[in-house]
Structure formats: structure tokens, C-alpha cells
The first five atom37 places (N, CA, C, CB, O) and aatype in JSON, in Angstrom:
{
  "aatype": [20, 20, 20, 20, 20, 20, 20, 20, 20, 20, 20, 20, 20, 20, 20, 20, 20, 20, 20, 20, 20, 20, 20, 20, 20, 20, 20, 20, 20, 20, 20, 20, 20, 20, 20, 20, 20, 20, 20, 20, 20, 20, 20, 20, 20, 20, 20, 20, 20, 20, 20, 20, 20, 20, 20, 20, 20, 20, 20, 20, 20, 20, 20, 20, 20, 20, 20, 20, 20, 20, 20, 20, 20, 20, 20, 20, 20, 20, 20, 20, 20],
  "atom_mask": [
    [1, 1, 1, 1, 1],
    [1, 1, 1, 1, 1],
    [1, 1, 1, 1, 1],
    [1, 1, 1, 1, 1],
    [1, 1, 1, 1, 1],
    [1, 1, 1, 1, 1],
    [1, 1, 1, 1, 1],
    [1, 1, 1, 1, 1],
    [1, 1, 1, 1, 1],
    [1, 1, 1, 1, 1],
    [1, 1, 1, 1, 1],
    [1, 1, 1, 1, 1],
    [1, 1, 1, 1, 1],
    [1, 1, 1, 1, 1],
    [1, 1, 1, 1, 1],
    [1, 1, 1, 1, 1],
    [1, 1, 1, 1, 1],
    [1, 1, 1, 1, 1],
    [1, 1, 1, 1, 1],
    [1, 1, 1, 1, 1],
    [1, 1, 1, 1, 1],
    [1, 1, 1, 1, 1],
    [1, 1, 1, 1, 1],
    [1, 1, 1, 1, 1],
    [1, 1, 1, 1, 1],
    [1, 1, 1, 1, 1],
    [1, 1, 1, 1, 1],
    [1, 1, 1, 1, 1],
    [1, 1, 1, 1, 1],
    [1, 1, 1, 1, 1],
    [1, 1, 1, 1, 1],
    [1, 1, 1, 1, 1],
    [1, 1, 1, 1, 1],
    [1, 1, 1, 1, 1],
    [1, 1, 1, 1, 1],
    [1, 1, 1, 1, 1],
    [1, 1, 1, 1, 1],
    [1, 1, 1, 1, 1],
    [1, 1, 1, 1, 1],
    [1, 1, 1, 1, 1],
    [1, 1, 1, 1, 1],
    [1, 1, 1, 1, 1],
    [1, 1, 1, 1, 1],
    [1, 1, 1, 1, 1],
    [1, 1, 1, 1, 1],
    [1, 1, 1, 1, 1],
    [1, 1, 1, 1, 1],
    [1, 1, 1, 1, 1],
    [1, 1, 1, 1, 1],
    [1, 1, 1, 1, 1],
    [1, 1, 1, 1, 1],
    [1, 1, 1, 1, 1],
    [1, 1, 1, 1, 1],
    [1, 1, 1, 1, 1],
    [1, 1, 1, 1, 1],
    [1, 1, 1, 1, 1],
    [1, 1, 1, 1, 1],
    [1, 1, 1, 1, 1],
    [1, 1, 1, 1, 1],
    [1, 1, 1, 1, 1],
    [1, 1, 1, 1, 1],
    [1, 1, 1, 1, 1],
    [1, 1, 1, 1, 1],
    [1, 1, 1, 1, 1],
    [1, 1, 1, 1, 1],
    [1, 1, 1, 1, 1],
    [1, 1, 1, 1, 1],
    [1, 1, 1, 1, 1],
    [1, 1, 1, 1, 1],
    [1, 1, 1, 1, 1],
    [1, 1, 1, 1, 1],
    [1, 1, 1, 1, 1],
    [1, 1, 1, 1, 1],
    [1, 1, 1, 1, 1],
    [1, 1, 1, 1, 1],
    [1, 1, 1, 1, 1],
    [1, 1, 1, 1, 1],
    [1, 1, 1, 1, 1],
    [1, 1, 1, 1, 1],
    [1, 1, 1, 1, 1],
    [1, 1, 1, 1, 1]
  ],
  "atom_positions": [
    [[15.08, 5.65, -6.34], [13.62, 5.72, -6.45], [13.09, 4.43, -7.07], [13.2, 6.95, -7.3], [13.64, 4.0, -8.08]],
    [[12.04, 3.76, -6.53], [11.52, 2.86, -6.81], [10.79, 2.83, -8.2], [10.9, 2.65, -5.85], [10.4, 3.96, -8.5]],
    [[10.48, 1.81, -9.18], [9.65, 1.77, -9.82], [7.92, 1.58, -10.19], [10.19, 1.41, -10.03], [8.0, 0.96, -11.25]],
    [[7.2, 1.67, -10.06], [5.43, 1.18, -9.97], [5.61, -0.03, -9.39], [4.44, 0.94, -11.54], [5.29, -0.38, -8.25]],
    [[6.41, -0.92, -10.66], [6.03, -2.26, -10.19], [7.23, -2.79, -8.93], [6.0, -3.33, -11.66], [7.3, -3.95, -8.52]],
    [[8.01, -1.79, -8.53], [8.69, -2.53, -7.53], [8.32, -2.07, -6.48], [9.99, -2.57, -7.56], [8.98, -2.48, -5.52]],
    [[7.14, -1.03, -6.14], [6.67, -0.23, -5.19], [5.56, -1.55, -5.43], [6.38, 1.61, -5.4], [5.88, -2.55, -4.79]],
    [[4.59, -1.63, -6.06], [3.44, -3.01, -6.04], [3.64, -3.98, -5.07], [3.45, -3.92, -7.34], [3.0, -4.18, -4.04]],
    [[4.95, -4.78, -5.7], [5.83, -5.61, -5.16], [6.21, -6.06, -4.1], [6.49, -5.41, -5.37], [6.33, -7.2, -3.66]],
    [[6.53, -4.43, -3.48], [6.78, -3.99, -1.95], [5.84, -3.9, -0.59], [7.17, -2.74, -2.08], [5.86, -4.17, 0.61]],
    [[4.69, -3.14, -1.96], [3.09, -3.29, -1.0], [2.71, -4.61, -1.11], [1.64, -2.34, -1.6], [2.19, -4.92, -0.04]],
    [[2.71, -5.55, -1.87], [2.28, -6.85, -1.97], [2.56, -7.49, -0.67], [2.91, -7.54, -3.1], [1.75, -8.02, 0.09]],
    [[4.27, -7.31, -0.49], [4.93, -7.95, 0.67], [4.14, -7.56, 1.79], [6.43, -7.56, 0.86], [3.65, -8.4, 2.54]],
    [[3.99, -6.35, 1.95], [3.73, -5.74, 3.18], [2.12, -6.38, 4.07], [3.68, -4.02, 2.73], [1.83, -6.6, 5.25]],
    [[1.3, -6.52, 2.57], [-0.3, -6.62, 2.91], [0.25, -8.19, 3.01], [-1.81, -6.04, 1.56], [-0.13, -8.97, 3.89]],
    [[0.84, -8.39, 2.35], [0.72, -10.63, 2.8], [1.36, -10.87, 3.75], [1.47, -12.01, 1.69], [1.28, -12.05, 4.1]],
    [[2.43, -9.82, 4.74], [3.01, -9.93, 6.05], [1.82, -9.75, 7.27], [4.21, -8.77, 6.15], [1.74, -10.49, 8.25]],
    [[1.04, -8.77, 7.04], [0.2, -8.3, 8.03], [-1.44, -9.15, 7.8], [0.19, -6.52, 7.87], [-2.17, -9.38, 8.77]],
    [[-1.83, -9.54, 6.28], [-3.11, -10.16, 6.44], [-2.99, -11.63, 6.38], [-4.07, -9.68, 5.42], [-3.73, -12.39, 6.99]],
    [[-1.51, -12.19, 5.21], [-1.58, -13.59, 4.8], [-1.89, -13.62, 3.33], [-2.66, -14.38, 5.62], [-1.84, -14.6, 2.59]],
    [[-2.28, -12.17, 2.98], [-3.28, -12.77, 1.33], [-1.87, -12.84, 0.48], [-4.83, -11.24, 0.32], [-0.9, -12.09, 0.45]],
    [[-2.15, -13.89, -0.08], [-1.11, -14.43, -1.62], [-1.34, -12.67, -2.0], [-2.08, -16.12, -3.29], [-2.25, -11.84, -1.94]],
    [[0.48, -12.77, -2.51], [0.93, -11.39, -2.68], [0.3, -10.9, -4.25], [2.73, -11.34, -2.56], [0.09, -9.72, -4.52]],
    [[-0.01, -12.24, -5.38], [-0.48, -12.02, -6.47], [-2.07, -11.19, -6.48], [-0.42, -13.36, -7.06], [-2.63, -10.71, -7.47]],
    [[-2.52, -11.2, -5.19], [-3.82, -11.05, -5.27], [-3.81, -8.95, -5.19], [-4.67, -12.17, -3.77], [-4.67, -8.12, -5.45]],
    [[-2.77, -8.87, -4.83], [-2.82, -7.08, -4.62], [-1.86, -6.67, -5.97], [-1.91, -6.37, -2.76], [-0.67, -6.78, -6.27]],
    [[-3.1, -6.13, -6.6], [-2.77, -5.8, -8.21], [-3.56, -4.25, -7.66], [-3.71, -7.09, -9.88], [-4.17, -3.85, -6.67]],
    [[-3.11, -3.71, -8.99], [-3.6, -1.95, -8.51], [-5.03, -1.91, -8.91], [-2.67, -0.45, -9.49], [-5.35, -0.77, -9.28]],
    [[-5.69, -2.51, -8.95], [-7.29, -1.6, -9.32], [-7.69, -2.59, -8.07], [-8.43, -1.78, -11.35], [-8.91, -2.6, -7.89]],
    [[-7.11, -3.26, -7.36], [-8.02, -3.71, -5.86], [-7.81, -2.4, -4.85], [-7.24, -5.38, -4.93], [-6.81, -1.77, -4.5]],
    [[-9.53, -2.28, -4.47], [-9.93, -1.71, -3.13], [-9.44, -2.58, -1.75], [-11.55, -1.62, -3.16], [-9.8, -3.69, -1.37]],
    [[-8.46, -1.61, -1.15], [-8.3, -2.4, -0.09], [-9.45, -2.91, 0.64], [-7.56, -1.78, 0.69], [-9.6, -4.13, 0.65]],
    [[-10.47, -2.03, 1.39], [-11.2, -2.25, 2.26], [-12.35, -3.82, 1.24], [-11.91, -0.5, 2.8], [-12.7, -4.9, 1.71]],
    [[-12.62, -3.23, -0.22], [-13.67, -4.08, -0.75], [-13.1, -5.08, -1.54], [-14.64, -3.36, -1.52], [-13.91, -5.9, -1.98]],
    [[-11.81, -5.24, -1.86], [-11.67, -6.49, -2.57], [-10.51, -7.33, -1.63], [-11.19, -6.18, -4.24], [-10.52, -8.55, -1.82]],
    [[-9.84, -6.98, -0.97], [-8.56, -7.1, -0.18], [-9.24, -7.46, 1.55], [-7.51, -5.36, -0.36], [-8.58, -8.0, 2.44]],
    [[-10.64, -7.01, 1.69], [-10.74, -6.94, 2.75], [-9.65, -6.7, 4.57], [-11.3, -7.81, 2.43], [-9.36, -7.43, 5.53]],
    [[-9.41, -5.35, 4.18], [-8.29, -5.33, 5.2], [-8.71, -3.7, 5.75], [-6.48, -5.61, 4.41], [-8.71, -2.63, 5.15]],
    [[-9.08, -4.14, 7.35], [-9.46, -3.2, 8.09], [-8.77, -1.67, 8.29], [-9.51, -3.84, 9.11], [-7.83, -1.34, 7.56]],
    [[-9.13, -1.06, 9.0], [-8.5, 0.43, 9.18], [-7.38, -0.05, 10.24], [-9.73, 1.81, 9.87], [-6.39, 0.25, 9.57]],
    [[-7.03, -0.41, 11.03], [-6.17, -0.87, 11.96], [-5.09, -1.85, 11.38], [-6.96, -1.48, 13.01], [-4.0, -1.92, 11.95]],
    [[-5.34, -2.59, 10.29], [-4.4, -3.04, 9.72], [-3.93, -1.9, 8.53], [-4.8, -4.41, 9.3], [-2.87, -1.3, 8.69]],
    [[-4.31, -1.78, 7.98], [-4.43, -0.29, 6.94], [-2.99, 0.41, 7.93], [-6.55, 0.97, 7.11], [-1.82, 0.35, 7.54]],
    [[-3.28, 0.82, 8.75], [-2.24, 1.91, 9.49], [-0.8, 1.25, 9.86], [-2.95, 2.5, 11.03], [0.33, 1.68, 10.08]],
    [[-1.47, -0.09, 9.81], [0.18, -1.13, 10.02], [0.73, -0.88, 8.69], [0.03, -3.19, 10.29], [1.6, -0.01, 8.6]],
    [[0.3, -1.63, 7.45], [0.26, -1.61, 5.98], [1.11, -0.02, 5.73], [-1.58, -1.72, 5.32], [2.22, 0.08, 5.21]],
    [[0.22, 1.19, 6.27], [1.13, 2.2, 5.84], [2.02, 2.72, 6.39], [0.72, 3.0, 5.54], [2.59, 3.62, 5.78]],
    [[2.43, 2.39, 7.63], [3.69, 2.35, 8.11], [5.21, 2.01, 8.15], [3.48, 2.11, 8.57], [6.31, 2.49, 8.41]],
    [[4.28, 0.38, 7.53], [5.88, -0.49, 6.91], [5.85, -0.23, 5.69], [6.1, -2.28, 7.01], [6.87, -0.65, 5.15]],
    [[4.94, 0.4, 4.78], [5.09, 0.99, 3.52], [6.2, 2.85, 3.69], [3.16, 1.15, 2.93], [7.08, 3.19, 2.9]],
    [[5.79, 3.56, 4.75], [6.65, 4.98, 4.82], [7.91, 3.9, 5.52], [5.83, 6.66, 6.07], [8.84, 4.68, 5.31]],
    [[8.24, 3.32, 5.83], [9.61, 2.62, 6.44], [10.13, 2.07, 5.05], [9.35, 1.24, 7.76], [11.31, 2.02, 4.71]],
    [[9.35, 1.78, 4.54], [10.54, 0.39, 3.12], [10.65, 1.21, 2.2], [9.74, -1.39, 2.15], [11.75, 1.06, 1.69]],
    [[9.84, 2.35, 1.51], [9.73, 3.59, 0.75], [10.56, 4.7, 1.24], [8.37, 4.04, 0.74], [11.29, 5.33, 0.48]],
    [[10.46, 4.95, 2.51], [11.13, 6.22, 3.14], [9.72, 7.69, 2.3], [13.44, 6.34, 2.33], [9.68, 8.49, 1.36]],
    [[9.32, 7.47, 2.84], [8.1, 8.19, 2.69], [7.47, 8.78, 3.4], [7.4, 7.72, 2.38], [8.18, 8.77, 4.4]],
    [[6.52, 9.37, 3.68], [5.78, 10.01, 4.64], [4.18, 10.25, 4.13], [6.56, 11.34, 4.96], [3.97, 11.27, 3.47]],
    [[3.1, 9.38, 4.42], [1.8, 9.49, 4.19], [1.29, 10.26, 5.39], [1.15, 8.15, 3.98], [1.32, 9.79, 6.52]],
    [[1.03, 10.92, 5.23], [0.02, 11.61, 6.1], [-1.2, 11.19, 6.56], [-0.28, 12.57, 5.61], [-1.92, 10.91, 5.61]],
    [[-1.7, 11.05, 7.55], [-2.77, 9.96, 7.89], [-4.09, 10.68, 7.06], [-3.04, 9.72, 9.83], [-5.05, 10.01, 6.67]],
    [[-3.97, 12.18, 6.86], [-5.47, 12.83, 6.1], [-5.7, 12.19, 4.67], [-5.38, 14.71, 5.79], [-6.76, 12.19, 4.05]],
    [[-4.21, 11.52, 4.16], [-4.16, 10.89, 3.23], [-4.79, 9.85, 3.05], [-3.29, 10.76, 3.05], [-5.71, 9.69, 2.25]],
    [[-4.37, 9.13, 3.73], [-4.84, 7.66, 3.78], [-6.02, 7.32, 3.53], [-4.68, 7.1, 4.87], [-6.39, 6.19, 3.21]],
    [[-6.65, 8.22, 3.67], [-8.28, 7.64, 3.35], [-8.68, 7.81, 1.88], [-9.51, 8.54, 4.25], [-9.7, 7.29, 1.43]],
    [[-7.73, 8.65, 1.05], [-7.35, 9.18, -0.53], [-6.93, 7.58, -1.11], [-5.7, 10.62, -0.64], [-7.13, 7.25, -2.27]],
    [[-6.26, 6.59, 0.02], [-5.54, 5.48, -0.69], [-6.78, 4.42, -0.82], [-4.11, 4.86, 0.21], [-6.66, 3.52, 0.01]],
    [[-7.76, 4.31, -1.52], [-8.72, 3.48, -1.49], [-8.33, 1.91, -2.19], [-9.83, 4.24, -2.17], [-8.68, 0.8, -1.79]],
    [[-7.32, 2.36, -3.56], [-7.25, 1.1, -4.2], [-5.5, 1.1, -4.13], [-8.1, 1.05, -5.87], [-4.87, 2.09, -3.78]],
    [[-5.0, 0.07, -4.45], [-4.01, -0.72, -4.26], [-2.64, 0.36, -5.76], [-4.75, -2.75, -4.58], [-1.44, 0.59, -5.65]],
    [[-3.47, 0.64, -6.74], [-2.58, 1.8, -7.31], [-2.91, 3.36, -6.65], [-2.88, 1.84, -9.04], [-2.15, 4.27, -7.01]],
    [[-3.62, 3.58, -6.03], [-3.83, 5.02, -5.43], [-2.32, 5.13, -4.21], [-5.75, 5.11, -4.48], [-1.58, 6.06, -3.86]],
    [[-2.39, 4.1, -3.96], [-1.21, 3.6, -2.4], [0.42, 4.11, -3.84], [-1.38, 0.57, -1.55], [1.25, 5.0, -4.0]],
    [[-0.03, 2.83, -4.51], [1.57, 2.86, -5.47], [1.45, 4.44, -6.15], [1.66, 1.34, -7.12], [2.27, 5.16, -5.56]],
    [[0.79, 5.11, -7.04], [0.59, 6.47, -6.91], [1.29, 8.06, -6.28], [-0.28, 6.26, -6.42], [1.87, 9.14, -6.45]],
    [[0.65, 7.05, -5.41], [1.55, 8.55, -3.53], [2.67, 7.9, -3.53], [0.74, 8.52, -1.13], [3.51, 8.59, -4.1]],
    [[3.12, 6.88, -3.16], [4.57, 6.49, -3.18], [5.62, 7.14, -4.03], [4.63, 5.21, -3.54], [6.6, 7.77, -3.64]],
    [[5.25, 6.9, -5.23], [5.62, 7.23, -6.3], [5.87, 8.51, -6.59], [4.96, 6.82, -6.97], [6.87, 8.98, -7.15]],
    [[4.78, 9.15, -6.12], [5.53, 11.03, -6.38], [5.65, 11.43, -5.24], [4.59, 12.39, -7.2], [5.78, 12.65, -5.13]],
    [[5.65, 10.77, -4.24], [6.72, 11.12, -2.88], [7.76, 10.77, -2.41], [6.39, 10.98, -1.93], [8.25, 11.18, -1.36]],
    [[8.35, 9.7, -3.39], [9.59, 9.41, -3.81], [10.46, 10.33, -4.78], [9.43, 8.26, -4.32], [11.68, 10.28, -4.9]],
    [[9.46, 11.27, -5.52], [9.81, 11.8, -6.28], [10.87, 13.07, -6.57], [8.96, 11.82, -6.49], [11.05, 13.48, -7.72]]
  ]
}
């Protein structure tokens, strides 16, 4: 089981594979859509290679629950659990 900050870490990778943004910039109180600027179509990439590197399973009714960048590390976290 992963830790917060190695689940962060992981999402960091994931959002700077699919948008480009410097991985320092996805800290947990960023809104994806408002500080991260990263669409719903990338969003579904993002949580895909996040249930693949986690071994997880988000539910897409979820996803819209994942607004900020610790809400994502959060669900990981107790669905790793």
C-alpha cells in the first residue's frame, strides 16, 4: 500500500505525462479543473493510469467527488486500503 505522499508523487507523474505541467505544481489543495487546468477528457486519461499504477478502481460517479488533487490522493488511499 502506497503512502499519501507516494500516491501524490504518482499522480504528479501521471498529470505531467498527459498535460506537461512540472510535477511540483500538483500539491493536494489544487483543483484540477481551476488551478491545474485539465479538462474532463484528460481527467479520464489521469484516472485511468492512476486505477493502473494504484491497482484501484474509481468509479466514474466518483470522479466528479475528485475535485482537488488530495480528494484524488484520499480515494486512492482508502481503496488501497
Amino acid at each position: 500500500m502506497a503512502t499519501n505522499e507516494e500516491i501524490l508523487a504518482g499522480l504528479a507523474e501521471i498529470v505531467n505525462e498527459e498535460t506537461g505541467l512540472a510535477t511540483d505544481a500538483v500539491q493536494l489543495d489544487k483543483s484540477f479543473t481551476d488551478d491545474l487546468d485539465i479538462d474532463s477528457i484528460s481527467m479520464m486519461t489521469i484516472v485511468v493510469n492512476a486505477e493502473e499504477k494504484f491497482g484501484v478502481r474509481i468509479p466514474d460517479e466518483e470522479v466528479k467527488n475528485l475535485t482537488t488533487v488530495g480528494d484524488a490522493v484520499d480515494f486512492i488511499a482508502k481503496a488501497q486500503a
